[in-house]
Backbone as a chain_set.jsonl record, in Angstrom:
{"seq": "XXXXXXXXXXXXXXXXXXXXXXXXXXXXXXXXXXXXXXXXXXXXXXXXXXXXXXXXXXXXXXXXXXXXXXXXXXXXXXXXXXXXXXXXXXXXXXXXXXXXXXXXXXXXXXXXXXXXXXXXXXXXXXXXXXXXXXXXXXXXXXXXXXXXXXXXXXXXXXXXXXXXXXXXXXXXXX", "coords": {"N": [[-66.152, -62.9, 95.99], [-69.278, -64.756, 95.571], [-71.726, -66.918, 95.989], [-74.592, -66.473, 94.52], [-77.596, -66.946, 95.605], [-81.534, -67.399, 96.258], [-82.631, -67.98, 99.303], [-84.914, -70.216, 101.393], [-85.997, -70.615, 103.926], [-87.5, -73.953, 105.575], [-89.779, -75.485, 107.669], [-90.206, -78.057, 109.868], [-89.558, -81.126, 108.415], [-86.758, -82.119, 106.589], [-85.652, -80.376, 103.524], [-86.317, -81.433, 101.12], [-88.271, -83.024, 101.018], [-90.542, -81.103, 100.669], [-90.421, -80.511, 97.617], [-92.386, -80.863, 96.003], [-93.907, -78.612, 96.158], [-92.051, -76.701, 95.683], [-91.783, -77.262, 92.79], [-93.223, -77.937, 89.639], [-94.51, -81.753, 89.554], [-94.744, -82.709, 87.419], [-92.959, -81.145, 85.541], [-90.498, -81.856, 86.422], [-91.087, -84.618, 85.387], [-90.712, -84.042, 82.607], [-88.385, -82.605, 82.056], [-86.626, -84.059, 82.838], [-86.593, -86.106, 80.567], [-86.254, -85.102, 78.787], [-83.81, -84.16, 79.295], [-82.233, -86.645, 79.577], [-82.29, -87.596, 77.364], [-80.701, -85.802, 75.396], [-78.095, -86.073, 77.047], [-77.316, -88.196, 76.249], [-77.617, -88.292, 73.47], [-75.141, -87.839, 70.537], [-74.987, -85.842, 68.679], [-74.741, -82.142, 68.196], [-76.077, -80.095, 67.422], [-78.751, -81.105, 67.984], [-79.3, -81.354, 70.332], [-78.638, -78.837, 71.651], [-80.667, -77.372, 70.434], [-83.017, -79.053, 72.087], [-82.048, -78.279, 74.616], [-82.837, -75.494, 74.626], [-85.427, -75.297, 73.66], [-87.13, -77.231, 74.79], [-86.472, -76.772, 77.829], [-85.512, -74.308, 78.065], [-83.767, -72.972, 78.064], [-80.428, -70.527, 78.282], [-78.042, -70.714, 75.873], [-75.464, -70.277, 73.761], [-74.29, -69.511, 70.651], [-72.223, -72.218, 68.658], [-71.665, -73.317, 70.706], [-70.704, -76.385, 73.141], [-72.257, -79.324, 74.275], [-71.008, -82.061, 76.109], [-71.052, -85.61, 75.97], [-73.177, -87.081, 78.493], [-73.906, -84.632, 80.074], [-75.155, -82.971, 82.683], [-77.722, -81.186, 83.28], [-79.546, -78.72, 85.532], [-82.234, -80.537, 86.642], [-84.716, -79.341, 88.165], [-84.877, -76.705, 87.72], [-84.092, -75.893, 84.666], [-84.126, -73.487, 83.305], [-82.751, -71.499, 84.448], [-80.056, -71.01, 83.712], [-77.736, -70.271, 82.368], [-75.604, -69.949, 79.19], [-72.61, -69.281, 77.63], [-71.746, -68.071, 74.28], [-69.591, -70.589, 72.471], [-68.574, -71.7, 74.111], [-67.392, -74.837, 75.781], [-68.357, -77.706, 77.752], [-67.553, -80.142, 79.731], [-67.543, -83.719, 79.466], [-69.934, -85.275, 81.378], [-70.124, -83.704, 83.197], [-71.867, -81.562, 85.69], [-75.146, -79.167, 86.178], [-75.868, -77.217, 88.518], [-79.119, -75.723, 89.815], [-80.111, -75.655, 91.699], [-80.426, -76.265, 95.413], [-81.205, -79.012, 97.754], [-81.501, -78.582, 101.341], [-80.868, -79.695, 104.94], [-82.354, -77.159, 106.541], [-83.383, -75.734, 104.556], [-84.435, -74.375, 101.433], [-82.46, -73.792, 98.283], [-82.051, -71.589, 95.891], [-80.372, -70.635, 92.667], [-79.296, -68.562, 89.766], [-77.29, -70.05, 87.377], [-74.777, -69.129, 85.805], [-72.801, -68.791, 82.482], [-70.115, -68.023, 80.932], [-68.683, -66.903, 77.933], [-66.774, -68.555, 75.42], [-65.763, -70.714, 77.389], [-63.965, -72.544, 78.937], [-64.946, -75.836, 80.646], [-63.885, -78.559, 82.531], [-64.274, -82.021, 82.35], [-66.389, -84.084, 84.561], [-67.143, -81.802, 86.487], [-68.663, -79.993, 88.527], [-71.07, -77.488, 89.091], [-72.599, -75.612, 91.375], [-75.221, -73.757, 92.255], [-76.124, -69.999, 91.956], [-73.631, -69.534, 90.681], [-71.299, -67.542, 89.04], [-69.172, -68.001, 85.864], [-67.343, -66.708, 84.143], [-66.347, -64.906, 81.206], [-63.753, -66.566, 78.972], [-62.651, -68.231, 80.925], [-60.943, -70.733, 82.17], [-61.503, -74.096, 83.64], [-60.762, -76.465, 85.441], [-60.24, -80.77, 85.194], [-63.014, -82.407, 87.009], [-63.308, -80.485, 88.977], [-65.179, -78.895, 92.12], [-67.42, -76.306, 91.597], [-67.709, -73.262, 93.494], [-67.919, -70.852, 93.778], [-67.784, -68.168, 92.591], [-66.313, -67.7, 89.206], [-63.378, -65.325, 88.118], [-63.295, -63.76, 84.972], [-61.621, -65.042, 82.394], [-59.566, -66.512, 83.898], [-57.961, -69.376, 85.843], [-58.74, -72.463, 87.236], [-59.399, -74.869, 89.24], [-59.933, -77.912, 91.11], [-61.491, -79.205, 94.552], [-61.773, -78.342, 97.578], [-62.457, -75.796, 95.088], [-60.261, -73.246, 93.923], [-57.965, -70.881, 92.662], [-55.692, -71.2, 89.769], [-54.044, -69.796, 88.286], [-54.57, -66.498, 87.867], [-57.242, -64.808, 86.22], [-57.17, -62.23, 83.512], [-57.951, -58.918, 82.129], [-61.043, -58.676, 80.597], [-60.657, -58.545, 77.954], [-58.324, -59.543, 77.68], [-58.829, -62.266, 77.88], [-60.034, -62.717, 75.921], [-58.289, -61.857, 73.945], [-56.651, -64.296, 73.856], [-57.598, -66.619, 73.158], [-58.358, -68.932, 70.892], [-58.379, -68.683, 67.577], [-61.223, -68.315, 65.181]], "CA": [[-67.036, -63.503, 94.997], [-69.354, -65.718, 96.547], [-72.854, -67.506, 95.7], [-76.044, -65.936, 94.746], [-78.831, -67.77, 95.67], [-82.46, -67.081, 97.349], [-82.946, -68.796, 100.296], [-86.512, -70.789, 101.722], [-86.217, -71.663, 105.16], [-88.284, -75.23, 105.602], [-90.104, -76.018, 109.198], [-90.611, -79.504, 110.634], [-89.389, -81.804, 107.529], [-85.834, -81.61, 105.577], [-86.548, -79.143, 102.165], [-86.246, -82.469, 100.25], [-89.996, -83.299, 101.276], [-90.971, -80.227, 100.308], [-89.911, -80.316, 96.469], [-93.025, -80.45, 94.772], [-94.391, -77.445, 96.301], [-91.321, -75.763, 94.584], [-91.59, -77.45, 91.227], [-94.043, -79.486, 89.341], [-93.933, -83.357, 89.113], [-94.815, -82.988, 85.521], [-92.457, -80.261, 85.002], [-89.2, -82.942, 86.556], [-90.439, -85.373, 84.422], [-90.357, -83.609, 81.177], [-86.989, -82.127, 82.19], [-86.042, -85.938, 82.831], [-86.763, -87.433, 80.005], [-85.347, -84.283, 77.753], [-82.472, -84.364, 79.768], [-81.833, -87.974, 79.045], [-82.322, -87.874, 75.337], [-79.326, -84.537, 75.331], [-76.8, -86.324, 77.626], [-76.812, -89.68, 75.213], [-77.276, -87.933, 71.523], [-73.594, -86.983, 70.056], [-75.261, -84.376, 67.874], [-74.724, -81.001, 69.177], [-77.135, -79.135, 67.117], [-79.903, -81.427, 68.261], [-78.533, -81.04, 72.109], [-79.135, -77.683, 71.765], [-82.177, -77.047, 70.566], [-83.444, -79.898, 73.056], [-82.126, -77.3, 75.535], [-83.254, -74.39, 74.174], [-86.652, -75.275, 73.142], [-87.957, -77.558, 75.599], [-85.891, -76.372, 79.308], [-85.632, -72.905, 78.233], [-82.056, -72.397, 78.782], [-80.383, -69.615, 76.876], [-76.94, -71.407, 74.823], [-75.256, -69.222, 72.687], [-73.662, -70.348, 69.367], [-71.368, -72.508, 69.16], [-71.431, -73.789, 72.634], [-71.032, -78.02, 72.895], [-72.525, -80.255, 75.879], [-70.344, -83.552, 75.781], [-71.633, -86.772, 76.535], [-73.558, -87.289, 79.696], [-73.462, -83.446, 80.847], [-76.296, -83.096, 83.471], [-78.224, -79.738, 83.62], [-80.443, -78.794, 87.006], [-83.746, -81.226, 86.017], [-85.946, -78.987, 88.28], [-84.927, -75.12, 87.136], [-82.575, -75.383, 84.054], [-84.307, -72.261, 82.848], [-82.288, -70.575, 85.466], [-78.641, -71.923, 83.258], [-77.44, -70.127, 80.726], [-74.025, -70.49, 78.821], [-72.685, -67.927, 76.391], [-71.111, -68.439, 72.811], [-68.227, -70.986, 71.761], [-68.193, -72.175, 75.461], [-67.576, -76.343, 75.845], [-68.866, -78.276, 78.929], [-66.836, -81.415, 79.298], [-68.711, -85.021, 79.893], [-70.5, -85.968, 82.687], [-70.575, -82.272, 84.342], [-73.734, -81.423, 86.331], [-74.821, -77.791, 86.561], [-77.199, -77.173, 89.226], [-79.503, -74.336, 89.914], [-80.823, -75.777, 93.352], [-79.726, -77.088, 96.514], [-82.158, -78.998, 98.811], [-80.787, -79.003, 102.484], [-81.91, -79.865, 105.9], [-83.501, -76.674, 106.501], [-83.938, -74.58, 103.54], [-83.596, -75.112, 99.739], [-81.78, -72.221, 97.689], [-82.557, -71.762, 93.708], [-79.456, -69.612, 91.755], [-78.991, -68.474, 88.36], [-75.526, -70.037, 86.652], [-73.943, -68.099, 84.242], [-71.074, -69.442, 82.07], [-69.623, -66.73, 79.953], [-68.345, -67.066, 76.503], [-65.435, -68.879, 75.485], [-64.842, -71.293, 78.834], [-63.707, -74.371, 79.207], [-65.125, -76.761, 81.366], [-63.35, -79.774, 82.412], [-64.806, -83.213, 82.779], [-66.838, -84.333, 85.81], [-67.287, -80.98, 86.883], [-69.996, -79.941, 89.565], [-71.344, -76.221, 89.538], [-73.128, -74.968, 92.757], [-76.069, -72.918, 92.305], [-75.718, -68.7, 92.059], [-72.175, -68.93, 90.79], [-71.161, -66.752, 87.332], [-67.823, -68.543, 85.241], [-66.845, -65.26, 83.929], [-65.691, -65.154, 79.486], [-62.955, -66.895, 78.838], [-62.213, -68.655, 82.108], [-60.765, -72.367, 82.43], [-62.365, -75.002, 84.674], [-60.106, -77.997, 84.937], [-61.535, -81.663, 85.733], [-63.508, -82.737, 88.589], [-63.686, -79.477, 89.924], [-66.245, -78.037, 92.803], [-67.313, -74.706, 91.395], [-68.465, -73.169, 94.735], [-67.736, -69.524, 93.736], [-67.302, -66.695, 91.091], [-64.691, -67.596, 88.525], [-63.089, -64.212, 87.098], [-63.242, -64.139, 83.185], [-59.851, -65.64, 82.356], [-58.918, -67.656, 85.382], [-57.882, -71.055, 85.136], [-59.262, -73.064, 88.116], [-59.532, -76.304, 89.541], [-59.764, -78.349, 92.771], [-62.266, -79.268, 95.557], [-62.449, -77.437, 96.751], [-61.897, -74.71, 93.791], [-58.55, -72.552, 94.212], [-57.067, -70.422, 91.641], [-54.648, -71.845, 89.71], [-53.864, -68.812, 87.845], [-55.959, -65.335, 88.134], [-57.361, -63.922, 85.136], [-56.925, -60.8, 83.461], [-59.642, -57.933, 81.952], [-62.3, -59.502, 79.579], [-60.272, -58.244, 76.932], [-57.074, -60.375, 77.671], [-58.784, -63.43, 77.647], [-60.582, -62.9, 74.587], [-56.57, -61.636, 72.913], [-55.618, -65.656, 74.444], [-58.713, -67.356, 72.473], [-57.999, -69.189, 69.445], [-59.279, -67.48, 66.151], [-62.578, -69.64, 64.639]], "C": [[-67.611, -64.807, 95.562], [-70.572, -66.333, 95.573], [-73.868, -66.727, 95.209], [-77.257, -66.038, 94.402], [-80.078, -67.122, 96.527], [-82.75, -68.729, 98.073], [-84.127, -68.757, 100.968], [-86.321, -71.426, 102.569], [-87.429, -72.556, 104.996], [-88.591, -75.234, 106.951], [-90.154, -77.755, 109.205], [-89.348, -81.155, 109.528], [-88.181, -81.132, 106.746], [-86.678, -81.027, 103.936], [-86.739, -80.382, 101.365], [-87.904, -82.963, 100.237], [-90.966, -82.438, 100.943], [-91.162, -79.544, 98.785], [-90.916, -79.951, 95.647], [-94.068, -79.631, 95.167], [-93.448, -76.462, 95.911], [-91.549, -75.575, 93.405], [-92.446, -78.41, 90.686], [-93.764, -80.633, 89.578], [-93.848, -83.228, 87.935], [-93.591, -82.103, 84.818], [-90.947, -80.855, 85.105], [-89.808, -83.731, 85.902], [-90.598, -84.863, 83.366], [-88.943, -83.122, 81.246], [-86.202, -83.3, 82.301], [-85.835, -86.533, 81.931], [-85.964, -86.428, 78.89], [-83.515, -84.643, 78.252], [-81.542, -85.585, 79.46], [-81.556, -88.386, 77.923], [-81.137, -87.144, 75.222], [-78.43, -85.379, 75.756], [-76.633, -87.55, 77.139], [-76.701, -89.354, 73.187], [-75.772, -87.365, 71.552], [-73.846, -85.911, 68.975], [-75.639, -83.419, 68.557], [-75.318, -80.06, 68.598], [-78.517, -79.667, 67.697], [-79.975, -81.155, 69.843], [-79.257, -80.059, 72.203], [-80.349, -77.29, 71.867], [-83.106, -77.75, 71.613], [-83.197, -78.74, 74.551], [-82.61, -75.862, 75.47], [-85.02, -74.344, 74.592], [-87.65, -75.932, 74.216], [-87.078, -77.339, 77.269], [-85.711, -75.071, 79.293], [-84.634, -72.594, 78.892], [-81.549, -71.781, 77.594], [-78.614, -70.492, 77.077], [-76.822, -70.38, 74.041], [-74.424, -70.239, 71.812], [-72.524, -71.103, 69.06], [-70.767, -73.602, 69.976], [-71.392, -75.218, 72.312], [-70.354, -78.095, 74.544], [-71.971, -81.127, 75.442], [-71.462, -83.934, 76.298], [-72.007, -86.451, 77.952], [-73.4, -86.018, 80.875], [-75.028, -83.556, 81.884], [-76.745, -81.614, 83.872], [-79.145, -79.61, 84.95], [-81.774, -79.908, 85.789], [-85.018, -80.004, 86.629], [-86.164, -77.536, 87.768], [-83.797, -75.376, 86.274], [-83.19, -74.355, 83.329], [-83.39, -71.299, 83.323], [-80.479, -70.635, 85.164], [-78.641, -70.908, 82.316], [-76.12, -70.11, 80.553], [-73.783, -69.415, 77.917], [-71.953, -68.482, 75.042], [-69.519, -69.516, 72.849], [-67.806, -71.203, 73.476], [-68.14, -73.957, 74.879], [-67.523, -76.758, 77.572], [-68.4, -79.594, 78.748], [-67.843, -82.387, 79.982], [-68.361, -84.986, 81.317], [-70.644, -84.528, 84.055], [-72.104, -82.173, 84.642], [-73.478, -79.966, 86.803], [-75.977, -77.871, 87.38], [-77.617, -75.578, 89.851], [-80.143, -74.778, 91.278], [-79.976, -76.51, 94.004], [-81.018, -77.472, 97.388], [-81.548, -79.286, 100.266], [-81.323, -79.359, 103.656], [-83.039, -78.706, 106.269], [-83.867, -75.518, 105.545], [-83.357, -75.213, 102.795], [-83.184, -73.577, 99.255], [-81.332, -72.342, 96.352], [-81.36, -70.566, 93.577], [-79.452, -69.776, 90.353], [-77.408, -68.878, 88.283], [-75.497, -69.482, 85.251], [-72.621, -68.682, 84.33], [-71.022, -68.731, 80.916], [-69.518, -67.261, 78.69], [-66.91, -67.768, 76.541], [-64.923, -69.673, 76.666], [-65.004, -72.769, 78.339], [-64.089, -74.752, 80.552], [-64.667, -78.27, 81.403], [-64.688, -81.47, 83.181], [-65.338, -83.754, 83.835], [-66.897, -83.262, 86.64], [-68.517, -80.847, 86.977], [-69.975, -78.403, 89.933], [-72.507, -76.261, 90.053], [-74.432, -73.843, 91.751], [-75.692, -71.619, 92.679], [-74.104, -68.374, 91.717], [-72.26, -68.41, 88.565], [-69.56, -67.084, 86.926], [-67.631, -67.302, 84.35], [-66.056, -65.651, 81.828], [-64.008, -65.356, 79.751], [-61.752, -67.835, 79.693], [-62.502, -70.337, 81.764], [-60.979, -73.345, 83.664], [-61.761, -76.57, 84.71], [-61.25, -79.072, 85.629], [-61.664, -81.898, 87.163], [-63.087, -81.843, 89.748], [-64.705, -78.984, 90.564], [-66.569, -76.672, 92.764], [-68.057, -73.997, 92.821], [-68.401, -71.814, 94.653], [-67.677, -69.034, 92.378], [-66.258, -67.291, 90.511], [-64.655, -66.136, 87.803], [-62.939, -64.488, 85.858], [-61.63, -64.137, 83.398], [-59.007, -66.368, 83.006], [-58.953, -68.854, 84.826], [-58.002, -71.244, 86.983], [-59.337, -74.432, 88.348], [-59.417, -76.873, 90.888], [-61.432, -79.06, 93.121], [-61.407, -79.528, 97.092], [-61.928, -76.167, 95.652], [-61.097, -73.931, 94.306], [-58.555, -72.076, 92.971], [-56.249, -70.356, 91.234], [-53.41, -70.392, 89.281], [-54.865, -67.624, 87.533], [-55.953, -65.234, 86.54], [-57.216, -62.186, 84.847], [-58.186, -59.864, 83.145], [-60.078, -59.593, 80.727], [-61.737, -59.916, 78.126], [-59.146, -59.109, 76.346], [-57.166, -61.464, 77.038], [-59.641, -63.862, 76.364], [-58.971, -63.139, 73.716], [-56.29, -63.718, 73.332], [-56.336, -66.307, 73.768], [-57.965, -67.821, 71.385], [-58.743, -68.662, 68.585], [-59.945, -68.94, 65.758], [-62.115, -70.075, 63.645]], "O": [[-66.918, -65.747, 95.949], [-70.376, -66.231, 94.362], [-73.923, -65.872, 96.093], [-77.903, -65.578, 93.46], [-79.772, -66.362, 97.446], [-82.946, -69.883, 97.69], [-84.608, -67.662, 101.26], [-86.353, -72.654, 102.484], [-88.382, -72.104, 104.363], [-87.611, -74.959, 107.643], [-90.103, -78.404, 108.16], [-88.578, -81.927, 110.099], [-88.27, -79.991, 106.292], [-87.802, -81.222, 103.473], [-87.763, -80.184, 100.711], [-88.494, -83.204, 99.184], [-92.141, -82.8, 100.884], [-91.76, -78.488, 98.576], [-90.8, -79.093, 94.772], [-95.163, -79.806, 94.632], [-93.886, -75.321, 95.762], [-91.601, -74.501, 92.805], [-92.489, -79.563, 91.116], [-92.584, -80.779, 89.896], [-92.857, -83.63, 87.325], [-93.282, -82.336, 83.65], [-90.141, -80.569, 84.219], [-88.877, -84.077, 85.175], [-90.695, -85.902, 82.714], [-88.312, -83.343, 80.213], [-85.09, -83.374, 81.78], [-85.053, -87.482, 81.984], [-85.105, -86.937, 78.169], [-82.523, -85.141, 77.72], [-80.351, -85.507, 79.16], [-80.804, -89.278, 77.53], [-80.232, -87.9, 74.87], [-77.666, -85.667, 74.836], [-75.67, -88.142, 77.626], [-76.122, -89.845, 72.218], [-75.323, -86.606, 72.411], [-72.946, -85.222, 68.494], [-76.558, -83.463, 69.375], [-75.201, -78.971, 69.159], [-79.406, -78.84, 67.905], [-80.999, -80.667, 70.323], [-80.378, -80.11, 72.709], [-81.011, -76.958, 72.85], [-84.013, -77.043, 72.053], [-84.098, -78.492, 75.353], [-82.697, -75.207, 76.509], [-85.635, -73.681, 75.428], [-88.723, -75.412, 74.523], [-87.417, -78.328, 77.918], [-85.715, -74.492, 80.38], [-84.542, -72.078, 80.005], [-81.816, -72.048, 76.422], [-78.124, -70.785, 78.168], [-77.737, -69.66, 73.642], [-74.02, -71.364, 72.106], [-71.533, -70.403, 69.268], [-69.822, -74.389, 69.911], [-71.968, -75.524, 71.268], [-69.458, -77.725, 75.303], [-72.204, -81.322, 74.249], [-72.416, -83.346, 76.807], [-71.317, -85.67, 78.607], [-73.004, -86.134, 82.035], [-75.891, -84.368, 81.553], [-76.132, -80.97, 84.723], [-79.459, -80.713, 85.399], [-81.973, -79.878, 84.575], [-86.001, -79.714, 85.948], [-87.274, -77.117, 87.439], [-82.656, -75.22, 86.709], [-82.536, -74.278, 82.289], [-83.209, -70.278, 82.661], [-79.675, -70.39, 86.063], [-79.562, -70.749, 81.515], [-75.376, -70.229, 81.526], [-74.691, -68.706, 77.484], [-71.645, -69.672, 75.117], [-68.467, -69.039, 73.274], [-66.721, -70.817, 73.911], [-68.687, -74.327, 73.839], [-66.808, -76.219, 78.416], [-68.739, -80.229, 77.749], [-68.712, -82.071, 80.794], [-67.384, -84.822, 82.048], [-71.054, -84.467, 85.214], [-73.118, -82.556, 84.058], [-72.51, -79.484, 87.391], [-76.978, -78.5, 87.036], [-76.891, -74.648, 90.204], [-80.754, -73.887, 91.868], [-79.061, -77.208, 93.566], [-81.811, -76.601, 97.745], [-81.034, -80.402, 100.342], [-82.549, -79.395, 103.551], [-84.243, -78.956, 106.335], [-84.565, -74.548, 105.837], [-82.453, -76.047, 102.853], [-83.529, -72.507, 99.758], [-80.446, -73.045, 95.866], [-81.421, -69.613, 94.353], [-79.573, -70.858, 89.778], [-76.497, -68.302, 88.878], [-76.036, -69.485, 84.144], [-71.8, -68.959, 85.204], [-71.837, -68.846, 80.0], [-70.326, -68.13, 78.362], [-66.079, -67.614, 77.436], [-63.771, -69.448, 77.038], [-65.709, -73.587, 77.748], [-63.667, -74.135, 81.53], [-64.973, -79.082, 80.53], [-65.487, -81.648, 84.1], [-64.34, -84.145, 84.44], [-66.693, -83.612, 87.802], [-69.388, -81.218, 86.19], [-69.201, -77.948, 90.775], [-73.454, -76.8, 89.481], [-74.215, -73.349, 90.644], [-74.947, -71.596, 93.659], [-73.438, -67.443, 92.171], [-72.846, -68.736, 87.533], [-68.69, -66.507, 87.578], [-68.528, -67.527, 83.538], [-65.378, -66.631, 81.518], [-63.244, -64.66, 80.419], [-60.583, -68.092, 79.406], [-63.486, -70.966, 81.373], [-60.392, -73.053, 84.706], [-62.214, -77.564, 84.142], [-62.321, -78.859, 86.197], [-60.906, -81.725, 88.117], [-62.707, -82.11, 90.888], [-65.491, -78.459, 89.774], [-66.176, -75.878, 93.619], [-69.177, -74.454, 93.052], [-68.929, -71.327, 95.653], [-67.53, -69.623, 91.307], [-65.241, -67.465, 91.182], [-65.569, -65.74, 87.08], [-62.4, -65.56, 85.586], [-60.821, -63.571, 84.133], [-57.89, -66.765, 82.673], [-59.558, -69.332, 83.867], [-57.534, -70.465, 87.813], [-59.325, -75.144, 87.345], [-58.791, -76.261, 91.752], [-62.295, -79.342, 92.29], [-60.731, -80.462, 97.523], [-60.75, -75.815, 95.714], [-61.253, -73.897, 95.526], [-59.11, -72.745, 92.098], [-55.461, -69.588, 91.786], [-52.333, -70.123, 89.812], [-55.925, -67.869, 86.957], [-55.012, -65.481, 85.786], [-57.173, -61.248, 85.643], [-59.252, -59.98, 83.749], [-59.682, -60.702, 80.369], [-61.994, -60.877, 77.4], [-58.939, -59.389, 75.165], [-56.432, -61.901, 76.152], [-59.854, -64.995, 75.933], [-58.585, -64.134, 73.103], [-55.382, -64.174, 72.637], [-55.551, -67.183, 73.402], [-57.002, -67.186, 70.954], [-59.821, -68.159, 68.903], [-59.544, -70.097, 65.889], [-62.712, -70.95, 63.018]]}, "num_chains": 1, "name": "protein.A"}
C-alpha cells in the first residue's frame, strides 16, 4: 500500500517555479483566505459548508475539523473525508507535492469513522481506510487499512486492522 499520485516531470527550474502554470493565482488566493476563515471559526457547521461550498471538498456528516486544521490551498477539491470522521488541530492534508524535479497531485481519502490525531501531516495519494486511528504528529506516507491504529514518522503500524466490518462492531453507538 503505497501512494497514488500523477507525476509532472519539470525541466530547467525546481517544480516550485512552475506553480502557477498548475493552478491559478486567483484560485490560491480564494482557497487562502477560505482556508483561514475554517481553521480559526469553532463552529463546525460553518467549517463545513466553507469546505464544501467554496473548495469543493466532499465531508460527510458529522465529520469535525479542529482548530487550525490545514487542507491542500492549491487542490482541496482532490480531499475528501467520509461521515463521523474527526481531524485533530493543526493537521495539514495535502494533495500536492512540489519537488526539485517534478510536482505530483493525489486524491486523499479519509474513510468514515477515523480518528486523526493532532499535528498530523498526510502525503498526497494516500486512502485512511473506515474506522482507522491516526495517533499525533504522525507522517501519513501510505495506505492506512480500515481499522488500524497508526502512528510515527515515519508511520508504522501500531496495531493492524481488521475487515470493515470489525471496525465499524468497535465504533461507539451515536
Amino acid at each position: 500500500m503505497g501512494r497514488n499520485t500523477e507525476r509532472y516531470p519539470v525541466r530547467k527550474d525546481n517544480s516550485l517555479w512552475h506553480i502557477y502554470k498548475t493552478v491559478s493565482f486567483w484560485k490560491v488566493v480564494k482557497n487562502f483566505a477560505v482556508i483561514q476563515a475554517a481553521r480559526y471559526t469553532p463552529f463546525l457547521p460553518l467549517k463545513i459548508r466553507l469546505y464544501r461550498t467554496f473548495l469543493r471538498m466532499e465531508v460527510g456528516d458529522k465529520t469535525a475539523f479542529a482548530l487550525m486544521v490545514f487542507p491542500d490551498v492549491m487542490f482541496p477539491e482532490r480531499i475528501s473525508v467520509g461521515k463521523n470522521s474527526v481531524i485533530g488541530f493543526n493537521t495539514t492534508i495535502l494533495a500536492h507535492e512540489y519537488l526539485i524535479d517534478e510536482y505530483r497531485i493525489g486524491d486523499v481519502t479519509i474513510g468514515d469513522n477515523v480518528m486523526i490525531g493532532a499535528n498530523t501531516t498526510i502525503l498526497p495519494g494516500v486512502t485512511i481506510g473506515d474506522g482507522a486511528i491516526v495517533s499525533a504528529a504522525t507522517l501519513v506516507h501510505k495506505d492506512v487499512p480500515p481499522g488500524a491504529f497508526v502512528g510515527g514518522n515515519p508511520m508504522t503500524v501500531i496495531r493492524p486492522g481488521g475487515s470493515a466490518s470489525d471496525s465499524k462492531r468497535n465504533q461507539r453507538d451515536d
